[in-house]
C-alpha positions in Angstrom: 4.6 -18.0 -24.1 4.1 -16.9 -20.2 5.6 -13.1 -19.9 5.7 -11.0 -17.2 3.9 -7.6 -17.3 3.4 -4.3 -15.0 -0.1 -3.1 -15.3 -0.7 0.5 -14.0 -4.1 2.2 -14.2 -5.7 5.3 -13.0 -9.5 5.2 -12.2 -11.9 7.8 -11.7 -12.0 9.6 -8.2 -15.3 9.9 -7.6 -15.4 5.4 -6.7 -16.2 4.7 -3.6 -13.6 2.2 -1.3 -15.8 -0.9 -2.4 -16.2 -0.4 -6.1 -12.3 0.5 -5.8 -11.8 -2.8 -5.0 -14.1 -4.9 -6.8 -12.4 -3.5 -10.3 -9.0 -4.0 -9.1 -10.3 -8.0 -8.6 -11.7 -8.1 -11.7 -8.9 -7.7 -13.5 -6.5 -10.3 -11.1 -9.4 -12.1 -11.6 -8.8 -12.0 -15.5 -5.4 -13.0 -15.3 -6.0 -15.8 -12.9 -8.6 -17.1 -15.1 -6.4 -17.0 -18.2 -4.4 -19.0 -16.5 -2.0 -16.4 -15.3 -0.4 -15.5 -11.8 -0.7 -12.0 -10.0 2.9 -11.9 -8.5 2.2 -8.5 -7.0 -0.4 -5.5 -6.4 0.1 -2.1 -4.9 -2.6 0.7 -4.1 -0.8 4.0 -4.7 -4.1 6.4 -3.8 -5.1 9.1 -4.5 -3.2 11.9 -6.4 -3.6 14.6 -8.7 -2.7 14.2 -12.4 -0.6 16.2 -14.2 -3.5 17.3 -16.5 -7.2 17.3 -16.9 -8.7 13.9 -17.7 -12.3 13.6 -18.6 -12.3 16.8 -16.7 -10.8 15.0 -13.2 -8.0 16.4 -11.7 -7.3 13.6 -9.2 -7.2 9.8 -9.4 -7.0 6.4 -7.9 -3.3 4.8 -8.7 -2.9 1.2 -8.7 -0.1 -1.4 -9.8 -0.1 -4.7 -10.9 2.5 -7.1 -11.6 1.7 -10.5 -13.0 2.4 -13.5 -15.4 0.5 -14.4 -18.0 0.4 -15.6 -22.0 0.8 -12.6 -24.5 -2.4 -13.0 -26.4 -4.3 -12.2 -22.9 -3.0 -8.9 -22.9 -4.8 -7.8 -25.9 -8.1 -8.7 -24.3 -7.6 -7.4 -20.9 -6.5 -3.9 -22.8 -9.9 -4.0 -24.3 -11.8 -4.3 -21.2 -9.5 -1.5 -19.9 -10.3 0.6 -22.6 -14.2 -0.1 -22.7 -14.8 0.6 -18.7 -15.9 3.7 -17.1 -13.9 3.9 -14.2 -10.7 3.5 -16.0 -9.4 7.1 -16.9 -6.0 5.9 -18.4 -3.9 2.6 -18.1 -0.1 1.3 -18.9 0.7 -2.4 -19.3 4.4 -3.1 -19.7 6.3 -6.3 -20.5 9.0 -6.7 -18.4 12.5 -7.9 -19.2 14.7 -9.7 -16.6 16.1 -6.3 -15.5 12.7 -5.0 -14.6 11.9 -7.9 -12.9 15.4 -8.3 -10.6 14.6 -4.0 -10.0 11.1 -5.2 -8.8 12.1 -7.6 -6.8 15.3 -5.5 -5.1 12.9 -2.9 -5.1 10.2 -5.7 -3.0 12.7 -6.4 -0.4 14.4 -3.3 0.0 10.4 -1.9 1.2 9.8 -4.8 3.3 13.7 -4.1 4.9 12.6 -0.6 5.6 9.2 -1.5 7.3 10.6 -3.9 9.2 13.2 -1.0 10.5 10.4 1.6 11.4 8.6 -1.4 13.2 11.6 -1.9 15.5 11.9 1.8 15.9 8.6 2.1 16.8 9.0 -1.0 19.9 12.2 0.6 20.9 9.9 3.8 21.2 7.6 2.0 23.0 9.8 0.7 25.2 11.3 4.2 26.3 7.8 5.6 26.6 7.2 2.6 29.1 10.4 3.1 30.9 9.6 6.8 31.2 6.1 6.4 32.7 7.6 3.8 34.8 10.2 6.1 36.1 7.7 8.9 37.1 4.9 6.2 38.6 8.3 5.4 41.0 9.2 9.4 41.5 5.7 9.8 42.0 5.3 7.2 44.9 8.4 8.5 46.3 6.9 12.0 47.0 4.4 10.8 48.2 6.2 8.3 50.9 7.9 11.5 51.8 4.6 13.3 52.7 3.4 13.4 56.3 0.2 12.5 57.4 -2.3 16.0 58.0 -3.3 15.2 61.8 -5.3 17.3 64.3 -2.2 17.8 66.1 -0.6 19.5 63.0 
């Protein structure tokens, strides 16, 4: 039976950008190829840990949410557990609660982004209207200025 799961997992800071990546494909990669369906994926960064693991005090945060058979879970937890850039990871199985919360939560982000982004126009726009309006003072002043002749 096709549940729905949150995986969250911490790897190792010292990863560069690229190798970052390739293991977060890996694993979408996994559920994809077990037939699965990564509904959503979120980079978190870097942060600091509440405690000491593997003597790290910092990691890279990511999130996935996907659908996929149960018995898959049990081998992707192995590979999570065997590999070195993974200090810790959570999967969860999500009831329909989590899953409406996720996707209010979904919208609610994408609501707020596309506020700042009309903030940011309407900022634009002001800034553009103010340079405007000093390019016109500007030409004023000097409209107003007389010529420097001989004869002054």
């Amino acid at each position: 039976m096709i549940s729905q799961y949150e995986l969250v997992f911490i790897m190792t800071p010292v990863l560069s950008e690229d190798q970052m990546a390739e293991t977060v494909k890996k694993y979408a990669k996994m559920v994809v190829n077990a037939k699965g369906e990564v509904i959503f994926e979120d980079n978190w960064g870097l942060k600091k840990l509440a405690y000491p693991i593997q003597k790290k005090s910092t990691g890279y945060y990511h999130t996935m949410e996907f659908r996929v058979a149960g018995e898959e879970i049990a081998n992707m937890e192995l590979l999570l557990k065997r590999d070195e850039k993974i200090l810790r990871f959570l999967t969860v199985k999500l009831d329909k609660h989590a899953i409406a919360y996720n996707i209010k939560k979904r919208e609610k982000a994408k609501d707020t982004v596309k506020t700042e982004e009309k903030a940011e126009e309407k900022a634009e726009e002001k800034v553009d209207e103010e340079k405007t309006a000093v390019a016109d003072k500007k030409e004023k002043v000097e409209d107003k200025k007389e010529p420097i002749t001989a004869e002054n």
